[in-house]
C-alpha atoms as one frame of an Amber mdcrd trajectory, in Angstrom:
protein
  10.218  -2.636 -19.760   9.025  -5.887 -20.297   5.248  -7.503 -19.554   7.588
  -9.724 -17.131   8.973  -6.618 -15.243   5.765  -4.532 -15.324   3.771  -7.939
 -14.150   6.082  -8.083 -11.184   5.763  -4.474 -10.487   2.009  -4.521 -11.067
   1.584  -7.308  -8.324   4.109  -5.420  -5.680   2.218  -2.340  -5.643  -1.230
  -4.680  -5.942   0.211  -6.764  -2.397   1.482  -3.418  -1.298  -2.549  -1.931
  -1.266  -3.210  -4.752   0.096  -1.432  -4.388   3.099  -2.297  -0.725   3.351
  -5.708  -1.657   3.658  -5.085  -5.175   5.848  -3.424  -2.731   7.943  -6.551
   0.092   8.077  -8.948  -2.794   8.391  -6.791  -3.979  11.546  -6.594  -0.629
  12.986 -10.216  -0.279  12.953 -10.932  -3.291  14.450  -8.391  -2.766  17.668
  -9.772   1.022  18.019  -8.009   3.802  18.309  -4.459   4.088  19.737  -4.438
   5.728  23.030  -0.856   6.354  24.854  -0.920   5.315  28.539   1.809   3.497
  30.520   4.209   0.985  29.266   2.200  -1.535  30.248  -0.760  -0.148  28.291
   1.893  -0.050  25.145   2.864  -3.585  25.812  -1.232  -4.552  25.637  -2.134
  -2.026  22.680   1.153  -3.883  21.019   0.086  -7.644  21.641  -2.962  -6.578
  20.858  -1.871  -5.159  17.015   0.339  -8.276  16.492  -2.311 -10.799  16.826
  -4.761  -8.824  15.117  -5.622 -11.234  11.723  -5.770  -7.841   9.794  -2.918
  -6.523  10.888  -1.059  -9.679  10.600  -2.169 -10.358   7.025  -1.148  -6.812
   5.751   2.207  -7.640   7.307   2.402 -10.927   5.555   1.374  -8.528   2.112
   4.173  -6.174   3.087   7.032  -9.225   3.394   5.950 -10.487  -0.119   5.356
  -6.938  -1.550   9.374  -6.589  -1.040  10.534  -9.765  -2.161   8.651  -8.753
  -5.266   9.677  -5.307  -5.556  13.644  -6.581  -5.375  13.152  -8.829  -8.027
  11.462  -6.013  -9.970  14.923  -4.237  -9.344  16.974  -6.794 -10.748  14.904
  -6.426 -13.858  15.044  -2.570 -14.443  16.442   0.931 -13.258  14.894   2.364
  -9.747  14.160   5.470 -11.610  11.737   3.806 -14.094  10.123   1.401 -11.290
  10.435   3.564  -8.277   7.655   6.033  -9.745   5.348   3.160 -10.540   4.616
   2.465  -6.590   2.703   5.807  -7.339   0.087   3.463  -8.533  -0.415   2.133
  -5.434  -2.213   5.511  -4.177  -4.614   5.414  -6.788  -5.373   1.648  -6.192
  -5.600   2.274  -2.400  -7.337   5.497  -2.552 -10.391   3.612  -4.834 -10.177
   0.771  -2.314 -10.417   2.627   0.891 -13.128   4.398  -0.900 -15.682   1.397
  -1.567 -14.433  -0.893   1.400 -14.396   2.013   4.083 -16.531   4.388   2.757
 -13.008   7.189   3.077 -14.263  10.237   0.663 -12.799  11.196  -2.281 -13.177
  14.997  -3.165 -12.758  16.914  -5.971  -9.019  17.640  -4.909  -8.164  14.123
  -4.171  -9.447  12.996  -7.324  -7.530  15.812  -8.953  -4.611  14.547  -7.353
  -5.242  10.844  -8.444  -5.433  12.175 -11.934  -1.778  13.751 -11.736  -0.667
  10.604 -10.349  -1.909   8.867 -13.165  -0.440  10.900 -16.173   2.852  10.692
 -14.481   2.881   7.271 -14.269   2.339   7.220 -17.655   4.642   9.780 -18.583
   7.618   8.174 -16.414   6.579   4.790 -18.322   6.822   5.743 -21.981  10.115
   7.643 -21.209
C-alpha cells in the first residue's frame, strides 16, 4: 500500500469518527428519542435534520464515502476493509475526552486487539 492509499484511508476513517461523534453530539443535544404518534416522528425527524450536529456528521459521512471509493480503486477490500477498524479506536478515545463515555479495562483490552490486527492485516 502506498502513503497515497493509506493517506486516503487514514482521512475516511478520520471523517468517518467524525461523523460518529457529529452524530452523538447531535443526539445529545435533541434528547432522547421517544416513540409517540406519527406526528411526534415527523417532529422528532425535522427536528434531527436541522440539528447542526447532526447535519455536519452527515456532511462527514457523504465525504467519508467518496473517500473510501477512491481508496478502493487504489487497493483490495480485504487489505482496506479491516483498516475502518481504526475508526473504533479513534472514536472510542474521542467519545472518551469530548463526552466523558468510560473506557474500562475490557474496552481498552478490546482497543488493543483492534490495534494489533490492524497492524497485522497491514504488513500482510
Amino acid at each position: 500500500m502506498t502513503v497515497v492509499t493509506f493517506g486516503i484511508i487514514l482521512a475516511s476513517v478520520l471523517l468517518n469518527s467524525a461523523a460518529q461523534l457529529a452524530l452523538k453530539a447531535g443526539a445529545r443535544a435533541i434528547g432522547t428519542a421517544v416513540p409517540g404518534s406519527g406526528a411526534a416522528l415527523v417532529n422528532a425527524a425535522l427536528g434531527a435534520a436541522l440539528q447542526p450536529w447532526i447535519v455536519f456528521g452527515l456532511v462527514c459521512y457523504f465525504v467519508s464515502a467518496g473517500l473510501w471509493i477512491a481508496a478502493l480503486t487504489r487497493v483490495d477490500i480485504t487489505v482496506a476493509y479491516p483498516m475502518l477498524s481504526m475508526g473504533y479506536v479513534i472514536a472510542a478515545f474521542a467519545a472518551w475526552q469530548l463526552f466523558g463515555e468510560q473506557l474500562g479495562t475490557m474496552r481498552l483490552l478490546g482497543i488493543g486487539t483492534i490495534l494489533v490486527g490492524v497492524v497485522i492485516l497491514a504488513r500482510a
